[in-house]
N, C-alpha and C positions, 0 to 999 in steps of 0.2 A: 730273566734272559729270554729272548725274542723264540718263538717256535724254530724259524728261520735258520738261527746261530745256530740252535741246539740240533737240527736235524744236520748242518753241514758237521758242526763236531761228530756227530756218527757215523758221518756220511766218512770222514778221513780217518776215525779208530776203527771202522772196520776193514776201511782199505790196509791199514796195517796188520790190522791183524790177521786177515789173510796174506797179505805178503808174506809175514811172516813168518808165519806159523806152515801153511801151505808151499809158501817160497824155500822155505826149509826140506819141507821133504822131499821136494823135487828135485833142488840141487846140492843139497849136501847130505841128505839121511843116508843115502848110499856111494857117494864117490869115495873112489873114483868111478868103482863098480860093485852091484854086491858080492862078487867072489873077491874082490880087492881090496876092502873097504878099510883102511889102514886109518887114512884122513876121515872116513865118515861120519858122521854124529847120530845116528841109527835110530834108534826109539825114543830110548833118554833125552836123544837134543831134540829130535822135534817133538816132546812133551814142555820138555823146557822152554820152547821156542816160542810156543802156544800161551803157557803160563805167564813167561816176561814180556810178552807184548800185549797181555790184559794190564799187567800189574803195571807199567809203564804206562799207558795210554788211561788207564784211572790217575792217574797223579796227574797228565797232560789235560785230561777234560773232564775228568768228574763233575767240579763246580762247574762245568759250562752245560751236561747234557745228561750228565749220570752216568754219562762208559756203560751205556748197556751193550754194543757192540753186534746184538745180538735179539731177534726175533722172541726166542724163548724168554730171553730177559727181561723183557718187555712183557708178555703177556704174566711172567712170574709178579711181577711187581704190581701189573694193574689187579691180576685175583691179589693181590695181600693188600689192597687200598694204595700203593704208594707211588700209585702212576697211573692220570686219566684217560677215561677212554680217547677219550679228542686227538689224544698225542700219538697212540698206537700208530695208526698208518702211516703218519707220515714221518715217525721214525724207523718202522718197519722199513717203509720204501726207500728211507736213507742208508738204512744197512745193509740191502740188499743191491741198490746201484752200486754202495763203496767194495762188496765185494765182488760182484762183477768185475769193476773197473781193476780193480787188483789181479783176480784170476786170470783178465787179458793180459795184464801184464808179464804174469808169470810164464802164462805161454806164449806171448811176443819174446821175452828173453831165451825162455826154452827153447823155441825155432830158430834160434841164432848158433845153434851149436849142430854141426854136422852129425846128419845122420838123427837128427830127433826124428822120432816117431812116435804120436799116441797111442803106446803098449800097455801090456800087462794088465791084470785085474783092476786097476786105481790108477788108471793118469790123471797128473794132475791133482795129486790126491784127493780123488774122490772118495767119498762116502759110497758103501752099499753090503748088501747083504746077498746071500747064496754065494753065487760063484765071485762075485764081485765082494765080497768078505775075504781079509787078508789073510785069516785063517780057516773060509769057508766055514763060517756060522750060519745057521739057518735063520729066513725073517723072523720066525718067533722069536729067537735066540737075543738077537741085533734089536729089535722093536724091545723087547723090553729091559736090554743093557742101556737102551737112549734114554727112558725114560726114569731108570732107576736113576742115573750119573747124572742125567738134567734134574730133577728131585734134588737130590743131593748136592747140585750146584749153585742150585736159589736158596736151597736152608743155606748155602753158607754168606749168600750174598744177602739174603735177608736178615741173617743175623749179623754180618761183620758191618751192618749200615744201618744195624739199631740204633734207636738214639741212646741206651743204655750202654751199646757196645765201646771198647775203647777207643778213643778217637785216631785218626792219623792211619790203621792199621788194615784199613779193609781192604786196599790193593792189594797186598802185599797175602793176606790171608785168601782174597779172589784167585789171585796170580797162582797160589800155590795148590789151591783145589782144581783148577783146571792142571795143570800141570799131572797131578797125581789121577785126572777122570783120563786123561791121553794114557798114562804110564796103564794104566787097565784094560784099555777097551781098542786102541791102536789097533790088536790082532784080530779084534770083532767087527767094528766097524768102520775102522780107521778111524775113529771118534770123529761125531760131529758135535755133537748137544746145541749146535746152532743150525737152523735152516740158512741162513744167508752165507753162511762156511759154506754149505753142501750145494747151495744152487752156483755160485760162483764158477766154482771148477766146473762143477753139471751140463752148464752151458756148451762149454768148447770141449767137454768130453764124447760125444756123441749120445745117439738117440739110445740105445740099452742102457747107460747108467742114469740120465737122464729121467728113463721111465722109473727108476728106483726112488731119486727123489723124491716122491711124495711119501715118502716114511721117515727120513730126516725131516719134514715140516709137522708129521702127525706126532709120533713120539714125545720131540723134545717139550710140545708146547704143550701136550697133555702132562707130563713130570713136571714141570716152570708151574702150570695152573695148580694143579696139585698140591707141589709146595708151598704155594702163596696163600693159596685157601689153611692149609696145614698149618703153616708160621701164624697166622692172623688170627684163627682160632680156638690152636693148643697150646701155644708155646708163648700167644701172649704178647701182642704186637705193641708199642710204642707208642704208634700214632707216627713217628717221622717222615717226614717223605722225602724222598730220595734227588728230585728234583723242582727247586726253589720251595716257592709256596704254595702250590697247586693243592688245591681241597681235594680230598678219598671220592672217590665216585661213590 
């Protein structure tokens, strides 16, 4: 599959998956309101939210690009051999325009509704830590929940994409460990375990959340390098690689 394909396929899983996941919590985690919240979908759905639009967008472009969706992803895969360096950036930079272009969008809808205003610790569901933590964790606290949950989010994608593992099953196993790293860390960091998650909203969040950003890029991708180094190791790598035939660096 052409470089080209493969960065526009991430270029549009990641647009979703910020819609998503992000489009989630901004218009339904608390409606009508959080003292009112009768219709709301609260933490559970937008964990869930997060979860089903990995696990869906794997089955829509895996064979096209790997559904890495994700910064972290990417660098997990290339420390575990199963993704070259050549490809890093310019799928990086495809996941980080698609979720831009989603974050706008979310706040182009947002501004459609009287009376919006960029409030509260986390518009736009940003990512951050200190005050900007949903339950006021400190950056130590936050730095190293990113990188434990990103850790633990390449062991499962590096094992559920073994050639050993069962076949058919790895979205569905991705979908649901993201799913369960949101249901933990929501009140910590508003989970990112993605940098292209955290810079999206970042952008049209303003300059203080913004300047937090650089700890959603350091974290996840030191936990992602970690794992891959770990999986490839200890645990006894396969040799598969994740996307077509591309030789281990």
């Amino acid at each position: 599959m052409p470089l080209s394909t493969r960065c526009i396929a991430e270029f549009i899983g990641t647009f979703v998956l910020v819609l998503g996941g992000c489009g989630s919590a901004v218009f339904a985690a608390a409606f009508p309101d959080a003292k009112a919240n009768e219709l709301g979908i609260g933490f559970v759905g937008v964990a869930l939210a997060f979860g089903l639009t990995v696990l869906t967008m794997a089955y829509a472009i895996a064979h096209i690009s790997g559904c890495h969706l994700n910064p972290a992803v990417s660098f997990g895969l290339w420390s575990g051999n199963r993704f070259p360096s050549s490809d890093l950036l310019p799928y990086i930079i495809s996941q980080v325009l698609g979720a831009i272009v989603a974050a706008g969008l979310v706040y182009l809808i947002a501004s459609g509704k009287s009376g919006f205003v960029l409030s509260g610790s986390n518009p736009l569901a940003t990512n951050g830590f200190g005050v900007h933590s949903p339950g006021g964790y400190s950056l130590a606290a936050c730095f190293v929940t990113e990188v434990v949950l990103t850790f633990i989010f390449l062991i499962v994608i590096l094992g559920a994409t073994d050639g050993r593992a069962p076949k058919g099953f790895a979205p569905i196993a991705i979908g649901l460990a993201l799913t369960l790293i949101h249901l933990i860390s929501i009140p910590i960091t508003n989970t990112s375990v993605n940098p292209a998650r955290s810079t999206g909203p970042a952008l049209f969040a303003g300059v203080e959340l913004f300047g937090q950003l650089w700890m959603f890029w350091v974290a996840p991708i030191l936990g992602a390098i970690l794992a891959g180094m770990f999986y490839s190791k200890v645990l006894g790598e396969s040799g598969s690689q994740v996307v077509g035939d591309v030789q281990p660096r």
